[in-house]
N, C-alpha and C positions, 0 to 999 in steps of 0.2 A: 356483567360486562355487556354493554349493549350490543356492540360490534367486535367480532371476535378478531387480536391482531394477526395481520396478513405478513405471513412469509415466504420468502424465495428461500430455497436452499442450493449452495455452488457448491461442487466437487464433483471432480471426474472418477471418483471413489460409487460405484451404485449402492454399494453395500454400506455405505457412512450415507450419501440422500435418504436409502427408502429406511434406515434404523432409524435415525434422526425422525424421517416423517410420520413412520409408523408412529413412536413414541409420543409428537407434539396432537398427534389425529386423537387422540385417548382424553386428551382435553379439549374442553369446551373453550375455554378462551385465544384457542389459537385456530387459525386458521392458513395450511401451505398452500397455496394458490400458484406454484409453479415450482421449478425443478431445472440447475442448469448445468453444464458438466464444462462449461467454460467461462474466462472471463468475457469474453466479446458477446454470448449468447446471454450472460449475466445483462449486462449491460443493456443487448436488446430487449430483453424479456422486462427489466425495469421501466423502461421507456414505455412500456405497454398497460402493464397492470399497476405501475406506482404500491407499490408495497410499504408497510409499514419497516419492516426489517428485511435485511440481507443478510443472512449467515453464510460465511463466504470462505472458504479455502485458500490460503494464499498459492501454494503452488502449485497451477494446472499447465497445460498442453498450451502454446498459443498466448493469450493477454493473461496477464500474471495479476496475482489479486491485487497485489500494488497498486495498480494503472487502473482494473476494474473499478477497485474505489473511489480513483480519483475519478473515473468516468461517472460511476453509478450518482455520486454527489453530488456532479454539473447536471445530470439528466433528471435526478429527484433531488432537491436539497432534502427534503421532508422522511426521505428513506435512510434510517440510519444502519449501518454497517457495522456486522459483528464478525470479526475474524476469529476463527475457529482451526487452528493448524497444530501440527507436532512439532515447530520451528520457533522456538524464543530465543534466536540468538540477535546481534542488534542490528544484523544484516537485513532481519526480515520486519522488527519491532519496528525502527522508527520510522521509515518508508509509509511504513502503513498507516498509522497514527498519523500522522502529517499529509495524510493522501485524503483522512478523513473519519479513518474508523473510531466509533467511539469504544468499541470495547477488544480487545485481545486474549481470548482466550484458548486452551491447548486442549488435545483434544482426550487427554486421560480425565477428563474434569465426568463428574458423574452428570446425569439426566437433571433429576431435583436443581442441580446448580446451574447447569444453561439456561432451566426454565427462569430461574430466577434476573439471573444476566438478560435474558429475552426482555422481562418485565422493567428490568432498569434501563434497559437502550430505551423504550419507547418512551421513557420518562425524560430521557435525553442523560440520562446520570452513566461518568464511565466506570468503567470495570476494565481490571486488569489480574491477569492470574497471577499471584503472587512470584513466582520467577521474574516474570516480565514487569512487575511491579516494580522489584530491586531495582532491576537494569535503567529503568529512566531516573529512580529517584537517585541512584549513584551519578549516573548523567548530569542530569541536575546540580547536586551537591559537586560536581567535579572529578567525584572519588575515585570515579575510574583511571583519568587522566588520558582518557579514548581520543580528547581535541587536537592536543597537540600533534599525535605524530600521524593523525588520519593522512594529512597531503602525504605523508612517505610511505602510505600503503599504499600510492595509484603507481601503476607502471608508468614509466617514461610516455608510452605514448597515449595514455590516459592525461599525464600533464599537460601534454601538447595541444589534447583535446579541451581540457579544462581552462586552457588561458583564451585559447580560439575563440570560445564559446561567452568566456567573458569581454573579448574584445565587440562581442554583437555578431558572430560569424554562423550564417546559417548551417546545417547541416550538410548541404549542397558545396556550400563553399569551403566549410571546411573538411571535406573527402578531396576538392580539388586541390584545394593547396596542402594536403598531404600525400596526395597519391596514392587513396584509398577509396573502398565503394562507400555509396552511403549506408547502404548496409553497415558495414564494420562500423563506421561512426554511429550509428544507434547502437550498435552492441556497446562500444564506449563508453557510451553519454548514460547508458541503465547500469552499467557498472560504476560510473562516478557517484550519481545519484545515490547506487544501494551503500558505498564504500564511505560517503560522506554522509549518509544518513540526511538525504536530502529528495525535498518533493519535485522539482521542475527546475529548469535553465535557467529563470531568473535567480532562484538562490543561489544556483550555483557561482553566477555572476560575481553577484552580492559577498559569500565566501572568499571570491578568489580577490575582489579588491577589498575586503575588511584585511583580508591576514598577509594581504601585501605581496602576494604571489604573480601579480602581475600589474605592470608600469602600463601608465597613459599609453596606447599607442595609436597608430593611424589604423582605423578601423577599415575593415570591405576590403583593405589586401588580400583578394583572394587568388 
Protein backbone atom coordinates (compact mmCIF):
# COMPACT_ATOMS: atom_id res chain seq x y z
CA UNK A 1 0.00 0.00 0.00
CA UNK A 2 1.78 3.15 -1.06
CA UNK A 3 -0.07 5.58 1.23
CA UNK A 4 -1.14 4.25 4.40
CA UNK A 5 -5.18 5.09 4.94
CA UNK A 6 -5.62 8.19 7.15
CA UNK A 7 -7.86 8.24 10.13
CA UNK A 8 -9.71 10.45 12.80
CA UNK A 9 -10.98 8.55 15.54
CA UNK A 10 -14.52 10.47 17.58
CA UNK A 11 -15.47 9.48 21.10
CA UNK A 12 -15.44 11.17 24.26
CA UNK A 13 -14.61 7.47 25.58
CA UNK A 14 -10.31 7.90 25.90
CA UNK A 15 -10.18 4.47 26.68
CA UNK A 16 -12.33 3.29 23.15
CA UNK A 17 -9.64 6.46 21.15
CA UNK A 18 -6.34 5.32 22.52
CA UNK A 19 -7.52 1.08 22.21
CA UNK A 20 -8.82 1.52 18.96
CA UNK A 21 -5.52 3.64 18.03
CA UNK A 22 -3.12 1.54 19.80
CA UNK A 23 -4.46 -1.43 17.86
CA UNK A 24 -4.76 0.23 14.02
CA UNK A 25 -0.74 1.79 14.93
CA UNK A 26 0.35 -2.22 14.81
CA UNK A 27 -0.47 -1.89 11.21
CA UNK A 28 1.22 -0.63 8.54
CA UNK A 29 -1.59 0.33 6.34
CA UNK A 30 -3.25 2.60 8.56
CA UNK A 31 -2.49 5.65 9.56
CA UNK A 32 -4.51 7.81 12.90
CA UNK A 33 -3.52 11.22 12.12
CA UNK A 34 -5.83 12.83 14.72
CA UNK A 35 -8.23 12.14 17.72
CA UNK A 36 -11.56 13.90 18.59
CA UNK A 37 -13.72 13.64 21.74
CA UNK A 38 -16.56 15.77 19.99
CA UNK A 39 -18.60 16.12 17.19
CA UNK A 40 -17.99 19.95 16.55
CA UNK A 41 -14.03 19.34 17.14
CA UNK A 42 -14.74 16.21 14.63
CA UNK A 43 -15.86 18.30 12.27
CA UNK A 44 -13.00 21.06 12.66
CA UNK A 45 -10.28 18.72 12.84
CA UNK A 46 -11.66 17.23 9.29
CA UNK A 47 -11.74 20.59 7.66
CA UNK A 48 -7.93 20.46 8.32
CA UNK A 49 -6.34 17.18 7.71
CA UNK A 50 -9.14 15.70 5.14
CA UNK A 51 -8.80 12.20 6.26
CA UNK A 52 -9.56 9.19 4.50
CA UNK A 53 -12.07 7.77 7.14
CA UNK A 54 -14.04 8.86 10.27
CA UNK A 55 -14.74 6.35 12.75
CA UNK A 56 -17.23 8.15 14.66
CA UNK A 57 -19.32 7.74 17.83
CA UNK A 58 -22.74 8.67 17.67
CA UNK A 59 -23.46 9.80 21.01
CA UNK A 60 -21.23 12.46 22.50
CA UNK A 61 -21.44 15.93 24.69
CA UNK A 62 -22.55 18.75 22.34
CA UNK A 63 -22.99 18.01 18.22
CA UNK A 64 -24.24 14.38 18.15
CA UNK A 65 -22.66 12.03 15.50
CA UNK A 66 -25.83 12.46 13.53
CA UNK A 67 -25.27 16.16 12.59
CA UNK A 68 -21.28 15.54 12.75
CA UNK A 69 -21.82 13.44 9.73
CA UNK A 70 -23.83 15.48 8.08
CA UNK A 71 -21.33 18.31 8.64
CA UNK A 72 -17.97 16.15 8.14
CA UNK A 73 -19.61 15.17 4.26
CA UNK A 74 -20.42 18.94 3.30
CA UNK A 75 -16.78 19.76 4.60
CA UNK A 76 -14.86 16.53 2.94
CA UNK A 77 -17.20 14.74 0.49
CA UNK A 78 -14.07 12.25 -0.02
CA UNK A 79 -13.96 11.32 3.87
CA UNK A 80 -16.04 8.52 4.40
CA UNK A 81 -17.79 7.93 7.85
CA UNK A 82 -17.95 4.82 9.91
CA UNK A 83 -20.19 4.83 12.78
CA UNK A 84 -18.90 2.84 15.56
CA UNK A 85 -21.73 2.80 18.71
CA UNK A 86 -23.62 0.37 21.26
CA UNK A 87 -26.90 1.90 19.73
CA UNK A 88 -28.92 -0.12 16.79
CA UNK A 89 -32.04 1.00 17.53
CA UNK A 90 -33.89 3.04 14.48
CA UNK A 91 -33.67 6.03 16.46
CA UNK A 92 -29.93 6.27 15.97
CA UNK A 93 -29.72 3.76 12.53
CA UNK A 94 -31.46 5.73 10.06
CA UNK A 95 -30.37 9.43 10.96
CA UNK A 96 -27.09 8.48 10.36
CA UNK A 97 -27.20 6.56 7.24
CA UNK A 98 -29.12 9.45 5.55
CA UNK A 99 -26.70 12.01 7.10
CA UNK A 100 -24.01 10.10 5.22
CA UNK A 101 -22.39 7.23 6.80
CA UNK A 102 -21.42 4.54 4.82
CA UNK A 103 -20.99 2.01 7.32
CA UNK A 104 -22.79 1.14 10.97
CA UNK A 105 -21.13 -0.72 12.95
CA UNK A 106 -21.48 -1.73 17.07
CA UNK A 107 -19.03 -1.68 19.20
CA UNK A 108 -18.82 -5.51 20.49
CA UNK A 109 -17.58 -6.33 16.69
CA UNK A 110 -13.98 -7.78 17.25
CA UNK A 111 -10.58 -5.71 15.87
CA UNK A 112 -9.76 -8.16 12.66
CA UNK A 113 -13.58 -7.10 11.63
CA UNK A 114 -13.25 -3.21 11.91
CA UNK A 115 -10.04 -3.53 10.10
CA UNK A 116 -11.86 -5.00 7.58
CA UNK A 117 -15.05 -2.64 7.52
CA UNK A 118 -11.98 0.16 7.56
CA UNK A 119 -10.82 -1.49 4.18
CA UNK A 120 -14.43 -1.54 2.69
CA UNK A 121 -15.29 2.16 3.53
CA UNK A 122 -12.37 3.49 1.56
CA UNK A 123 -13.44 1.21 -1.28
CA UNK A 124 -16.77 3.13 -0.82
CA UNK A 125 -18.58 -0.49 -0.23
CA UNK A 126 -21.26 -0.34 3.00
CA UNK A 127 -21.20 -2.47 5.74
CA UNK A 128 -23.76 -2.90 8.28
CA UNK A 129 -23.51 -5.11 11.51
CA UNK A 130 -25.90 -7.53 11.04
CA UNK A 131 -28.72 -6.25 13.70
CA UNK A 132 -28.76 -3.14 12.04
CA UNK A 133 -28.66 -4.89 8.76
CA UNK A 134 -32.29 -6.54 9.72
CA UNK A 135 -33.60 -3.15 10.85
CA UNK A 136 -33.37 -1.38 7.16
CA UNK A 137 -34.03 -4.50 5.29
CA UNK A 138 -37.35 -4.92 7.35
CA UNK A 139 -37.70 -1.11 6.55
CA UNK A 140 -37.42 -1.54 3.23
CA UNK A 141 -39.52 -4.67 2.80
CA UNK A 142 -42.27 -2.89 5.08
CA UNK A 143 -42.15 -5.54 7.63
CA UNK A 144 -41.96 -3.65 10.34
CA UNK A 145 -44.87 -1.49 9.66
CA UNK A 146 -42.63 1.43 11.58
CA UNK A 147 -44.60 4.10 8.53
CA UNK A 148 -47.70 4.22 9.38
CA UNK A 149 -48.06 5.11 12.89
CA UNK A 150 -44.36 7.15 13.15
CA UNK A 151 -46.73 10.79 12.86
CA UNK A 152 -48.50 9.44 16.27
CA UNK A 153 -45.42 9.03 17.99
CA UNK A 154 -44.64 13.03 17.95
CA UNK A 155 -46.13 14.90 20.72
CA UNK A 156 -48.81 17.34 20.08
CA UNK A 157 -46.34 20.03 20.08
CA UNK A 158 -43.86 18.33 17.87
CA UNK A 159 -46.97 18.26 15.25
CA UNK A 160 -47.46 21.73 15.61
CA UNK A 161 -43.87 22.05 15.02
CA UNK A 162 -43.81 19.59 12.00
CA UNK A 163 -46.61 21.46 9.98
CA UNK A 164 -44.97 24.97 10.77
CA UNK A 165 -41.95 23.93 9.48
CA UNK A 166 -43.69 22.47 6.28
CA UNK A 167 -45.54 25.54 5.65
CA UNK A 168 -41.76 27.24 5.04
CA UNK A 169 -41.72 28.68 8.76
CA UNK A 170 -38.22 29.49 10.02
CA UNK A 171 -37.12 28.51 13.33
CA UNK A 172 -37.37 32.14 14.58
CA UNK A 173 -40.81 32.34 13.40
CA UNK A 174 -41.93 29.43 14.52
CA UNK A 175 -40.83 29.97 18.40
CA UNK A 176 -42.83 33.23 17.76
CA UNK A 177 -45.88 32.03 16.80
CA UNK A 178 -45.82 29.40 19.52
CA UNK A 179 -44.74 31.17 22.29
CA UNK A 180 -41.55 29.43 22.71
CA UNK A 181 -37.63 29.92 22.64
CA UNK A 182 -35.83 28.97 19.68
CA UNK A 183 -34.04 26.88 21.77
CA UNK A 184 -37.06 24.56 22.41
CA UNK A 185 -37.80 24.59 18.65
CA UNK A 186 -34.35 23.06 17.77
CA UNK A 187 -34.99 20.66 20.57
CA UNK A 188 -38.27 19.83 18.57
CA UNK A 189 -37.17 19.99 15.13
CA UNK A 190 -33.91 17.00 16.41
CA UNK A 191 -36.58 15.14 17.81
CA UNK A 192 -38.94 15.06 14.64
CA UNK A 193 -35.97 14.35 12.55
CA UNK A 194 -34.61 11.39 14.93
CA UNK A 195 -38.57 10.02 15.50
CA UNK A 196 -39.29 10.19 11.62
CA UNK A 197 -36.00 8.93 10.67
CA UNK A 198 -35.41 11.76 8.78
CA UNK A 199 -32.04 13.90 7.68
CA UNK A 200 -33.10 17.88 7.41
CA UNK A 201 -36.36 20.32 7.17
CA UNK A 202 -36.67 19.80 3.75
CA UNK A 203 -37.90 16.03 4.16
CA UNK A 204 -39.48 16.72 6.73
CA UNK A 205 -41.54 19.15 4.52
CA UNK A 206 -41.65 16.67 1.88
CA UNK A 207 -43.23 13.90 4.67
CA UNK A 208 -45.70 16.23 5.98
CA UNK A 209 -47.28 17.08 2.42
CA UNK A 210 -46.88 13.42 0.80
CA UNK A 211 -48.91 11.79 3.77
CA UNK A 212 -51.37 14.76 3.82
CA UNK A 213 -50.71 15.97 7.31
CA UNK A 214 -50.90 19.30 6.33
CA UNK A 215 -53.33 21.62 3.78
CA UNK A 216 -52.13 24.41 1.34
CA UNK A 217 -51.78 27.36 3.70
CA UNK A 218 -50.82 31.05 3.85
CA UNK A 219 -47.26 30.77 4.52
CA UNK A 220 -45.00 33.62 6.84
CA UNK A 221 -48.08 33.76 9.44
CA UNK A 222 -45.76 34.18 11.86
Amino acid sequence: MANPMSIVIVDDHEVVRKGIRAYLETLPEFQVVGEAISGEEAVEMVGELIPDIVLLDLIMPGMDGVEATRRIKQVSPRTQVVVLTSYHEDIHIFPALKAGAIAYILKDMKMEKLVDVLHRALQGEVTLHPRVAMRVLQNVRGEDNAEPPLFTDLTEREKDVLKLIANGLTNSQIAEKLFISENTVKGHVSNILSKLHLADRTQVAVYAWQRGIVQRETPGKA
